[in-house]
C-alpha positions as CSV (number, residue, x, y, z in Angstrom):
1,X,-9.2,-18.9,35.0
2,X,-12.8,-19.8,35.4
3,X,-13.6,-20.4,39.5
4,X,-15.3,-23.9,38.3
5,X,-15.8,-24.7,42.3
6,X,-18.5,-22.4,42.6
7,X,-20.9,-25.6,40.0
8,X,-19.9,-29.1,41.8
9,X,-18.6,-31.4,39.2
10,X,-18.0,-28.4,36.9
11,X,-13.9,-29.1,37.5
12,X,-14.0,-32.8,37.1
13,X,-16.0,-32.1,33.1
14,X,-13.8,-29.6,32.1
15,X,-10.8,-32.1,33.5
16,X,-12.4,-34.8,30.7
17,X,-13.2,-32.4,27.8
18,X,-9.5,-31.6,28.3
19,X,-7.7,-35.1,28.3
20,X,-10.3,-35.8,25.6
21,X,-9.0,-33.4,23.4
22,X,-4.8,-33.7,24.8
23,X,-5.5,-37.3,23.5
24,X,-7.1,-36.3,20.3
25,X,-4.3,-33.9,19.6
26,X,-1.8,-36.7,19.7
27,X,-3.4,-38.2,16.6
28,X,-4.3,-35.0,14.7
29,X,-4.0,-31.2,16.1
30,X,-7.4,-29.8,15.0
31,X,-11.3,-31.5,15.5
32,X,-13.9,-30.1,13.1
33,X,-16.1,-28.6,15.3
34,X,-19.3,-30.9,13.5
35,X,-17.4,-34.0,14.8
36,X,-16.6,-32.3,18.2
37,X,-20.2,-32.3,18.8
38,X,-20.7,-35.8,17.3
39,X,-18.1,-37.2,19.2
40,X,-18.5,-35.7,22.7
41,X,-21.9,-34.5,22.7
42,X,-23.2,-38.1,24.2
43,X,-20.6,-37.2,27.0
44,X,-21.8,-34.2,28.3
45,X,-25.0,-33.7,26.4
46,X,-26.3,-30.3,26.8
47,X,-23.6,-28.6,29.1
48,X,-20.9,-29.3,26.4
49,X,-21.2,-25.4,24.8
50,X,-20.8,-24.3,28.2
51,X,-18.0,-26.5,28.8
52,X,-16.5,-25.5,25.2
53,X,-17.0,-21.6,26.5
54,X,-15.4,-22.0,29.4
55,X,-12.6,-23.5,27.5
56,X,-12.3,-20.6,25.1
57,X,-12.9,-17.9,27.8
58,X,-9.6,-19.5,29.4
59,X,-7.4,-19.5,26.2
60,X,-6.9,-23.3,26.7
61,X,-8.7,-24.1,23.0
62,X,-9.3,-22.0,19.9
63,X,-11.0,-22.3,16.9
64,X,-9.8,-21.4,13.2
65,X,-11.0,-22.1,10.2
66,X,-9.4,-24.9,8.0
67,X,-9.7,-27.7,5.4
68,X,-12.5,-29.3,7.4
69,X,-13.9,-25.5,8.3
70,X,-14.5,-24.8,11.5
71,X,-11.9,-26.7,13.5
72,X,-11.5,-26.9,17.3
73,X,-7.7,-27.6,18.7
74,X,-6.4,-27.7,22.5
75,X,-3.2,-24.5,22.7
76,X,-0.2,-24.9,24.2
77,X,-1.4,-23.2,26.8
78,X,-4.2,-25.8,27.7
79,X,-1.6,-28.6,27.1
80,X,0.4,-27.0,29.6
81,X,-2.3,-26.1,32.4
82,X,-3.5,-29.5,31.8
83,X,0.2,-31.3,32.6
84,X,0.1,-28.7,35.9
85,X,-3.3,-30.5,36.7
86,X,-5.9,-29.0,35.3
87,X,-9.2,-27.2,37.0
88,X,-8.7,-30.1,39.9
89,X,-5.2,-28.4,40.7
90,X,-6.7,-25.2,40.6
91,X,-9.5,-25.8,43.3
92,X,-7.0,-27.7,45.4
93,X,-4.9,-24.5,45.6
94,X,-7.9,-22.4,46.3
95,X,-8.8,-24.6,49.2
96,X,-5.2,-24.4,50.3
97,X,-4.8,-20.8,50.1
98,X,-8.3,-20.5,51.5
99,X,-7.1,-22.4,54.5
100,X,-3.8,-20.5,54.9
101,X,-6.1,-17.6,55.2
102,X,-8.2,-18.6,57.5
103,X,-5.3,-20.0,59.6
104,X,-3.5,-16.2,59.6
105,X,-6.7,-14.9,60.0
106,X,-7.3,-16.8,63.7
107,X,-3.9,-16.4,64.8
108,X,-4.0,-12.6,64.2
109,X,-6.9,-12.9,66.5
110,X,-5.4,-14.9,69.1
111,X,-2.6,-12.0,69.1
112,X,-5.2,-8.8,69.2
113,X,-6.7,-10.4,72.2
114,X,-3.7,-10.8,74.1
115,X,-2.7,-7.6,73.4
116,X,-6.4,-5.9,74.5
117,X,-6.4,-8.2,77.7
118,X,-2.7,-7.5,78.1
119,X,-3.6,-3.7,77.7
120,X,-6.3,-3.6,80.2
121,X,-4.7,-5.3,82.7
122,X,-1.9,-2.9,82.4
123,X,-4.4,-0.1,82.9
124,X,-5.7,-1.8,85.7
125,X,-2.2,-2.4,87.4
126,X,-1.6,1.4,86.5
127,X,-4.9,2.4,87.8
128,X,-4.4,0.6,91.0
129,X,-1.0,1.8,91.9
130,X,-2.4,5.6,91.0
131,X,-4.9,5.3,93.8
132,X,-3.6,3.1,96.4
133,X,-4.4,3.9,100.0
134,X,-0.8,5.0,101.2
């Protein structure tokens, strides 16, 4: 999958294309790709081949040729990843393992500090009883 979080927004249009097309494949499976443009070019204007890239890239639509010629239809794949939600779910779980790591990442500091103070004040105890005045 595309890492839309890197383009604010980016998530939240590829979301809408999405249910746009879910919805559209409840009435019929396949949009020619002429009234794809018509219909959802006013939408998202110029960022919609992007959006439609994007889209492909993933394997969550595909194109074939059919009665109207080029058509455009949402996969099973896309139907799924959008009932799992969509690019939205996929950022929140990037934040969330982002902040696991970050979490593990500052408690293995906390412990390598201990240990190097816990080291050096063993050196120093060792040190000490080595050269104490007898």
């Amino acid at each position: 999958m595309q890492l839309t979080s890197k383009i604010p927004g980016l998530d939240e249009k590829l979301d809408g294309l999405l249910s746009l097309l879910m919805h559209e494949h409840e009435d019929q499976p396949a949009i020619a790709m002429g009234g794809f443009y018509d219909r959802y070019g006013e939408f998202f204007g110029e960022e919609l081949h992007n959006l439609q890239e994007i889209l492909f890239e993933d394997g969550l639509v595909h194109c074939f040729v059919g009665q109207d010629g080029l058509e455009l239809e949402i996969t099973q794949k896309g139907i799924s990843f959008m009932s799992r939600g969509g690019y939205s779910s996929e950022i929140r779980e990037e934040m969330i393992s982002h902040d696991d790591a970050l979490r593990a990442q500052k408690k293995s500091a906390f412990w390598n500090n201990l240990i190097t103070t816990a080291f050096v004040i063993a050196i120093a105890i060792c040190f000490y009883l080595r050269h104490r005045p007898e």
